[in-house]
N, C-alpha and C positions, 0 to 999 in steps of 0.2 A: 504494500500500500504506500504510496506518495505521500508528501505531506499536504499538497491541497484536500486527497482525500480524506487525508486525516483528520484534518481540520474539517472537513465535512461531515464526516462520520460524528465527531465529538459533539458538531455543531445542531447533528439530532439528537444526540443524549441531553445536550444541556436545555432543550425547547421541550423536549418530551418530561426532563422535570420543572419546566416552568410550569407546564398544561396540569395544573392539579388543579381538580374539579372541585369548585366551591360552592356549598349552600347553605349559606347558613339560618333557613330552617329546619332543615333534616339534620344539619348539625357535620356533614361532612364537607373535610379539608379544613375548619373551623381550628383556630386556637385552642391548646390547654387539651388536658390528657382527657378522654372523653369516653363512652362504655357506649355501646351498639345495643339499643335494645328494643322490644316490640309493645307499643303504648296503644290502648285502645280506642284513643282518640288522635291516633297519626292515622292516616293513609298505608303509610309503613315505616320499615325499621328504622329510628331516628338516631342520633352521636351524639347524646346527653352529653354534660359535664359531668367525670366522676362525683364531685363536690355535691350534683342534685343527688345522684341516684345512691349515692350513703347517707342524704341526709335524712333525718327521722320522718322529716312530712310527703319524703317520698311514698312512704308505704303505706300514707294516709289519704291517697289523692283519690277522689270520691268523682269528681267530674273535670271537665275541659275546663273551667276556669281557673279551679285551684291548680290543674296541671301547668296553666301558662303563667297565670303567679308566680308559680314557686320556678319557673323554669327562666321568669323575668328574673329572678336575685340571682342566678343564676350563670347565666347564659347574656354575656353584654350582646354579642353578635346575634344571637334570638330576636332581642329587647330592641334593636336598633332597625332590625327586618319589620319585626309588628307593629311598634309604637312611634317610631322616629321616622318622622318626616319634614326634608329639604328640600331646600329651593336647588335646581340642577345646574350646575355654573355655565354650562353649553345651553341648555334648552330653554331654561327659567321656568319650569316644570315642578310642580314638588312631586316629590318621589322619595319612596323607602328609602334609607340610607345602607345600604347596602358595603360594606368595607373592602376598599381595596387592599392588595398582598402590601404593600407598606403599612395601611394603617390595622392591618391586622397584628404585622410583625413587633410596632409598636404596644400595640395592644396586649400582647403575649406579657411582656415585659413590665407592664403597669401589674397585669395582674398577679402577676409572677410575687409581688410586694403585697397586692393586696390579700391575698390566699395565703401569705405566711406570716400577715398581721401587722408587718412593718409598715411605719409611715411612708410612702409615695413619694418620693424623689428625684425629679429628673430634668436634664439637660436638652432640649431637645433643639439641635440644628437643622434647621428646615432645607430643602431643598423645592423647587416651586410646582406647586398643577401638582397635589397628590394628598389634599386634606389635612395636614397635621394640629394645624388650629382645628378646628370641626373636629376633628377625634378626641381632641382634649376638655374641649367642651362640652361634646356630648358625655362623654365619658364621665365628669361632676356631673351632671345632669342627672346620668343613672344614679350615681351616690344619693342625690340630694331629694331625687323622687321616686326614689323605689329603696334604697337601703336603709336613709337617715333623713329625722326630722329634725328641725331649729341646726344645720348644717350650714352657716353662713359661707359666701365663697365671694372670692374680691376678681375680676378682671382688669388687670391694669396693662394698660398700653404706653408706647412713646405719646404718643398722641388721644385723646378724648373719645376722636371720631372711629378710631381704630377701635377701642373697647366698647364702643358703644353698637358696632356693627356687631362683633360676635356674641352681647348681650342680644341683640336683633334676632340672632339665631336661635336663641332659647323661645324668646317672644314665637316666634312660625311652630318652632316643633311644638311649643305648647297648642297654640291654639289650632294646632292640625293631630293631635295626639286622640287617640281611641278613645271614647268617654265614658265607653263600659269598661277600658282597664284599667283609669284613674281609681286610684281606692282613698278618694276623700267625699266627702258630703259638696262642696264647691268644685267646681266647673275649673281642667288645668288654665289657669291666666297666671299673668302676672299681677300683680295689684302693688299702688304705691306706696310710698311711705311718707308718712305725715313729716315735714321738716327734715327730708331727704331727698334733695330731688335726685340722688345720684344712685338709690338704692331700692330696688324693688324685691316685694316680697311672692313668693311660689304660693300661690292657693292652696289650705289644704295640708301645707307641710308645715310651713312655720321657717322654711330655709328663705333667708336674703340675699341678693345677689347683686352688688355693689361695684362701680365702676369708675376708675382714676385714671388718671397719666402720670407720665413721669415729672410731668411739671404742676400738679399737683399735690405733693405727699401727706402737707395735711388733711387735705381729704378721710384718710384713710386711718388716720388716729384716734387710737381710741375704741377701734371696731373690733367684733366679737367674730373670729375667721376662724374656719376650718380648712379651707382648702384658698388656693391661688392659680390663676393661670394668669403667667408675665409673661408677655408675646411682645417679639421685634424690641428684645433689650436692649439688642446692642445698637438700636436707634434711641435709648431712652437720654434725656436731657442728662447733661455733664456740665456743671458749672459750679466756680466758687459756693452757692449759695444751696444747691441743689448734687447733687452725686446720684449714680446707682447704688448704692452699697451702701448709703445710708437709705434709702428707701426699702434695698431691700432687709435692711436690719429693722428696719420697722413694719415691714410685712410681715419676717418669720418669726418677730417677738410675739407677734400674734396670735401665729400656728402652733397647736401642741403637736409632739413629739407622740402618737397612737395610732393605732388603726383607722383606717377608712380616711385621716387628714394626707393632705395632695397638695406639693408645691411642683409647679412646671415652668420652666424659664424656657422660653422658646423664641430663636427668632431667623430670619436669613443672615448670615455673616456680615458686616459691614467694616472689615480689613482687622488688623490685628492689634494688640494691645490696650483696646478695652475695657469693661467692665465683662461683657459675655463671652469675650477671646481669653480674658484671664480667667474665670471663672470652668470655660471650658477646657482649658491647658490642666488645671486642679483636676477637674471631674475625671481627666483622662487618666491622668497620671495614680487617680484613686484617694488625693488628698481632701476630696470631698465628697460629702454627704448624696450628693446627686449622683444616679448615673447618667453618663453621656451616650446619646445614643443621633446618627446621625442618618437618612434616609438618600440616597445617590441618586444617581439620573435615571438609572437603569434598570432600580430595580421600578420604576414607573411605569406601567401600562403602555401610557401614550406615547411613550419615545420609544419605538418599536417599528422598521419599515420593510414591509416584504420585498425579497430580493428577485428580478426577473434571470438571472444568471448567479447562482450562489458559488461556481468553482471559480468565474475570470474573476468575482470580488475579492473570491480569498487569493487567488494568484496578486491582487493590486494594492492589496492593504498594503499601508504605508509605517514605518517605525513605530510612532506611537498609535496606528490601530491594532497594531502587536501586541503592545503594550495590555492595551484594553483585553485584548483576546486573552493573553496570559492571564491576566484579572478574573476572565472566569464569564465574561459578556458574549452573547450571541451575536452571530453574525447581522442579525436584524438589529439589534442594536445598534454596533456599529455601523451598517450603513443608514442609520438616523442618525446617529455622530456625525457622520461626513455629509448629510446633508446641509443638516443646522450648520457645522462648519463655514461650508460653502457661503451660507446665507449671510452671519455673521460676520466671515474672512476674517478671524485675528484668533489664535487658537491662545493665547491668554485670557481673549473677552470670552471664549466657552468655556473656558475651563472656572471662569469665576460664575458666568452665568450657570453651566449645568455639571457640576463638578463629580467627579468620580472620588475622593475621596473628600475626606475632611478640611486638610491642608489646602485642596483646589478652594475648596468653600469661603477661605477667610481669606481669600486674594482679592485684592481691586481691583476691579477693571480698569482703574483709573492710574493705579500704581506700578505706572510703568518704569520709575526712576532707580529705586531701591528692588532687589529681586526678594520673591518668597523666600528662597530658599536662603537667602543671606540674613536676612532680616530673623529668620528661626534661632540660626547658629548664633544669633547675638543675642538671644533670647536668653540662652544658657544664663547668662551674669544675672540677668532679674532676678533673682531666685533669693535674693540677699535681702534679708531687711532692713531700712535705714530705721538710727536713730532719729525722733523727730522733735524740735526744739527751734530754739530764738540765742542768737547771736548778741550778745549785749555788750557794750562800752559804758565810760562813764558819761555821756553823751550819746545823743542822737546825731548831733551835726560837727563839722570842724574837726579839730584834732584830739575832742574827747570823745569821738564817737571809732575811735583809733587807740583810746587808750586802754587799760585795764581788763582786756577781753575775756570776758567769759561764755562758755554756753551752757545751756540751762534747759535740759527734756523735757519736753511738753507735749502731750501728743495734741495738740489746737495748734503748737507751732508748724512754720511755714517753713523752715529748714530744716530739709533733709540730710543726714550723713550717713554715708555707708561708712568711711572711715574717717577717722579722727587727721589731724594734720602729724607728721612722721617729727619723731621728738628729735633726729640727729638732722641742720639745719644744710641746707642743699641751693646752691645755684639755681635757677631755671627750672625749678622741679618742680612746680604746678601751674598750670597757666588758668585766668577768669576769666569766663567770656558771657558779657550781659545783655541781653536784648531787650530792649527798652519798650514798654506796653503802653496801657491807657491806665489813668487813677482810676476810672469807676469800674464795679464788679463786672459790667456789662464790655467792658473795651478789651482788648489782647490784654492778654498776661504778659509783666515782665517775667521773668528768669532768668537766674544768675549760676550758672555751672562751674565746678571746678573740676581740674582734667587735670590728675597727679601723672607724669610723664616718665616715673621710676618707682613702680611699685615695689619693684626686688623681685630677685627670680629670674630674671630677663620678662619678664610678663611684661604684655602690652602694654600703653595708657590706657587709664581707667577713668571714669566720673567717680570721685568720693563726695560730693557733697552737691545740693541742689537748693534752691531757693523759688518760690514759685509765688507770685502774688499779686498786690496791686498797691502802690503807693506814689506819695508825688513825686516827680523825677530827682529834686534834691534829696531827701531823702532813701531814696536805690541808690543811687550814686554813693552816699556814706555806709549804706548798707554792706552796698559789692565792695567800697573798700576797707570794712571791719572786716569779710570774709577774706577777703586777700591778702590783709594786712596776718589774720589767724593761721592762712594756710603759706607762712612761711615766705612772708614778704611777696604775694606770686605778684607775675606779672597781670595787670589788670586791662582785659580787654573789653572796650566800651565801645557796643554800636551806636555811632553817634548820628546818623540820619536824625530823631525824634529831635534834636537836643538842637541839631544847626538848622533845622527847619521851622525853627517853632520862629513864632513873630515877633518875641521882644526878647532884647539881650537877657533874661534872668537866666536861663536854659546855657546859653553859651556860656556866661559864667559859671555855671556848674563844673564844666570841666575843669575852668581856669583855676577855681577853688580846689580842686579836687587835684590838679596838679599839684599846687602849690603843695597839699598837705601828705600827699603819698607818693611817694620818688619812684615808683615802677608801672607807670601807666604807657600803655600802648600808645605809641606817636607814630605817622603816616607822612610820610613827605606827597608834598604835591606844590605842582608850578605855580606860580603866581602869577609870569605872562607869557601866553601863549607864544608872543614874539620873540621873546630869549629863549632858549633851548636851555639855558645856565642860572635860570630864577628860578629859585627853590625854596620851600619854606617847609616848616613841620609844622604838623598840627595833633592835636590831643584826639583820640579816639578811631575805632574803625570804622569806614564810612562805605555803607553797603551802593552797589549801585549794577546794571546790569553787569558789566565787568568781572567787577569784585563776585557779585553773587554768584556768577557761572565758577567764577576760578574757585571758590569757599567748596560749591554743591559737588564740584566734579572730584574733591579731595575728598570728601566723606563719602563719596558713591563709590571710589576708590577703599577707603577704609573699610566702609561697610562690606564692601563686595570680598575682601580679603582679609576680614577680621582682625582688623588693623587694631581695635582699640574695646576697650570692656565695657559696654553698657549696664545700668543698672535702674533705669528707671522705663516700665514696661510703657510708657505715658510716649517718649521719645518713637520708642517701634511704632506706636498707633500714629504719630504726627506721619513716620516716613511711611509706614505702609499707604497712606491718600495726599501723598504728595506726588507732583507729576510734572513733565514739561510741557507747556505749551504749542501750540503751531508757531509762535511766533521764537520759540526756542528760548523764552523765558520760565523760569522755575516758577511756582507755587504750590500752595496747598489747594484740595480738595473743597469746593466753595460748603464754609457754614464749619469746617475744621481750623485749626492751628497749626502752627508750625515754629512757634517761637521757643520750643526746648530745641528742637533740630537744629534750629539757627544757631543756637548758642555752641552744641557741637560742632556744626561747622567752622566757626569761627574759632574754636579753641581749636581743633586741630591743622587749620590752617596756618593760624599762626605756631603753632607747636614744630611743626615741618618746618620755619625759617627763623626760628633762633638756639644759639647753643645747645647740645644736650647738657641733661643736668650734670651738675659732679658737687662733691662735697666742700662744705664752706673750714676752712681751717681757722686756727684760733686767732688770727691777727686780722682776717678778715671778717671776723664774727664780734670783736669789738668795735669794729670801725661800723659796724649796720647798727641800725634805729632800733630800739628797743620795742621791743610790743609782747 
């Protein structure tokens, strides 16, 4: 046998175990360990759930309705065939909800936790066109009207109108739900709540069903929760004022820790170092309470396209439909790959749109500058925890905000340290690099980075310390130079664009102050007239501009690509993962993200490449420097 044949050969084995025949009212191909038996109110032999047919009210079922009761608590894939009905996303039809092979294999997995009593835990990375919201929701659904009463459940979204759609969906199946299998005295609705306009209560059961954003959090305080479903995290608001991780610490303060309670994070990827890219890195790795569970392109129904010649496609596959085939993907598959391909033309933009693994998932489309696979290996250093705290002098301004330095842990402070400043006193061994923001909480972030350039070991540079916040530009300025003055006199690098733009001298004089009081600040020569070749002047600070930024982004894309230097704050990989070049071959960020911790690495290892390497300071040259 040939290998095209081979490949065709296998190519029937692996469709012939696609083709498992699904019904999940007779209960075959159905999820969970299931017993074949003959009930005399089927038609014929059905694939109960072991769970009914051990249970005691099995052997008391008297007629057809106590058989579909007890086969509802039972049996979610039953319950969803009988009672649950949707709006059809192609047709706009309601119809039976019938589960596709994803959202079953999903489904295995929830119940896998709820059958051995554990609390419900899980990560869920979306992949598109295959239900996983609608699974999740229906799935509390069934808890909350058929297992448990006064079972309150939260829907929280990035956005209001997102939670309020899939609350929408409760709204339909209710009032499309059987009304002889309702077992309350009240008609399934929803009905309101007196001085809540965001929380509606289930007829009948006593369960509330309440719904927030990320830009919400109060909302949500104070509430009596059993379950959660948090969809498109890692679209949820990120701001000084606002976080995921405080939001979600006040969701899960909520939820107890028992049976039948359900937390579900679920969203599509939106690049890496997030709040949902970190959290799913933990889940993987098993450092968290969730499992991570992610659903591919392939294993989707609809991406599936019949072949008119199946030997000359397998003679034409190309390296990575190889790839794919090795994976374990049918040839129908793949030649839906190479369609969509085709359509798309940029097999980065598919690979983020319809990913085959996890990793394909949390790529940009947009992130064309910094690669995945670079931006991982830098990932490694995150893994450190900084100390978090405030920088203090005897002063905030002038040369007492320079003197007497202490730092002082605080976890409210705004300074990060992974490591402290190295106690034996060194040349050139750490450079600052600050990028200048807006004062109000609403404007960029300044940041101020420090980049030790001799860690010991031969070990790359590293960032040991970070500063992230918002204050007035004099202010930062004495800031960045109490940290630079702590990390060993470094050299202090000031993006001075904000400073020599603003409209009245007070800004420029920042600098000039700031020279005057701290002897190792970044100077920049530049002409004075264009007409002399030999007029030169120096000036205080680094001054970004197209030029400069290309020469800055092309070193770090450089470093990053060859793990030039130790990252440690996961905040930087989420800036470079939707950072991108332009048509016009100008850098920025991803519109509505940042990019001002990137900048600051930039700059620090820019300028790190064109001055001395460090060496040690001797004792004649160690009396001769400023005290601090």
């Amino acid at each position: 046998m040939n290998r095209i044949q081979a490949i065709l050969a296998e190519n029937a084995l692996r469709n012939k175990r696609l083709a498992v025949a699904y019904d999940p009212l007779t209960g075959r191909g159905a999820t969970g360990r299931r017993i074949a038996v003959r009930i005399e109110w089927e038609d014929s032999e059905v694939c109960l759930p072991a769970t009914m047919v051990h249970s005691p009210g099995f052997s008391r079922l008297r007629n057809a309705a106590d058989y579909m009761r007890l086969r509802f608590r039972h049996d979610f894939e039953y319950w969803c065939a009988v009672c649950v009905n949707v709006r059809h996303k192609k047709s706009g039809r309601i119809a039976p909800l019938i589960l596709n092979a994803p959202q079953r294999r999903v489904l295995k997995m929830l119940e896998e936790d709820r059958l051995a009593s554990r609390p419900i835990r899980m990560i869920l990375l979306k992949a598109r066109q295959w239900g996983g919201s609608t699974l999740i929701q229906i799935y509390m659904a069934w808890i909350q009207w058929v297992h448990r009463e006064n079972w309150h459940s939260l829907i929280s979204a990035h956005v209001r109108n997102t939670a309020a759609t899939l609350r929408q969906l409760y709204s339909t199946t209710l009032a499309n739900y059987p009304p002889d299998m309702w077992d309350s005295g009240e008609k399934p609705k929803f009905k309101p709540m007196t001085d809540a306009p965001n929380t509606r209560i289930i007829a009948g059961r006593g369960c509330c069903v309440t719904i927030s954003s990320s830009f919400s959090p109060d909302s949500i305080r104070g509430l009596d929760l059993s379950m959660a479903h948090l969809t498109e995290v890692a679209f949820w608001q990120d701001s000084e004022c606002i976080s995921p991780a405080d939001l979600m610490r006040s969701i899960c303060g909520t939820i107890p820790l028992e049976p039948f309670s359900l937390i579900v994070l679920e969203s599509t990827a939106n690049g890496i170092g997030n709040f949902f890219h970190n959290e799913w890195v933990r889940a993987s790795d098993g450092q968290s309470a969730y499992r991570p569970v992610f659903v591919p392109w392939h294993e989707i129904e609809l991406y599936r396209l019949p072949l008119a010649d199946p030997a000359k496609f397998a003679a034409s596959m190309s390296t990575h439909e190889m790839e794919l085939w090795n994976r374990g993907l049918t040839l129908e598959m793949i030649n839906w790959y190479r369609s969509k391909l085709t359509e798309l033309g940029d097999l980065p933009l598919m690979q983020a749109e319809y990913p085959t693994d996890a990793d394909e998932a949390f790529v940009s489309s947009l992130s064309d500058v910094f690669s995945r696979t670079a931006l991982e290996s830098l990932r490694k250093g995150c893994s450190v925890e900084p100390v978090t705290g405030e920088l203090s002098g005897s002063g905030t301004a002038g040369s007492e905000a320079l003197a007497d330095l202490r730092f002082t842990p605080d976890p409210t402070g705004e300074l990060k340290v992974w490591k402290h400043p190295a106690q034996s006193p060194f040349h050139n061994r750490y450079v600052v690099a600050v990028d200048i923001g807006g004062r109000s909480r609403n404007s960029d972030w300044s940041v101020i980075a420090v980049l030790d350039r001799a860690p010991g070991n031969g070990q790359n540079p590293e960032i040991v310390a970070q500063w992230r916040g918002h204050c007035d530009h004099d202010i930062l300025g004495w800031k960045a130079a109490a940290i630079a003055r702590w990390y060993g006199n470094a050299l202090l690098v000031i993006e001075s664009n904000s400073l020599e733009a603003a409209s009245s001298g007070a800004s420029g004089f920042i600098l000039e102050e700031l020279n005057a009081a701290y002897s190792n600040l970044y100077v920049r020569t530049v002409r004075t007239n264009a007409l002399r070749p030999d007029s030169f002047d120096s000036k205080v600070g680094f001054h970004t501009n197209r030029h400069t930024k290309a020469l800055i982004i092309t070193r770090l894309i450089a470093m990053v690509r060859e793990g030039g230097y130790t990252e440690r704050d996961p905040q930087a990989l989420a800036e470079m993962a939707v950072y991108r070049q332009l048509p016009n071959g100008n850098y920025a960020a991803k519109e509505g993200f940042n990019d001002d911790i990137l900048m600051t690495r930039a700059m620090a290892l820019y300028v790190s490449s064109a001055i001395p390497l460090p060496r040690s300071i001797d004792a004649s040259e160690l009396l001769a420097m400023p005290c601090w």
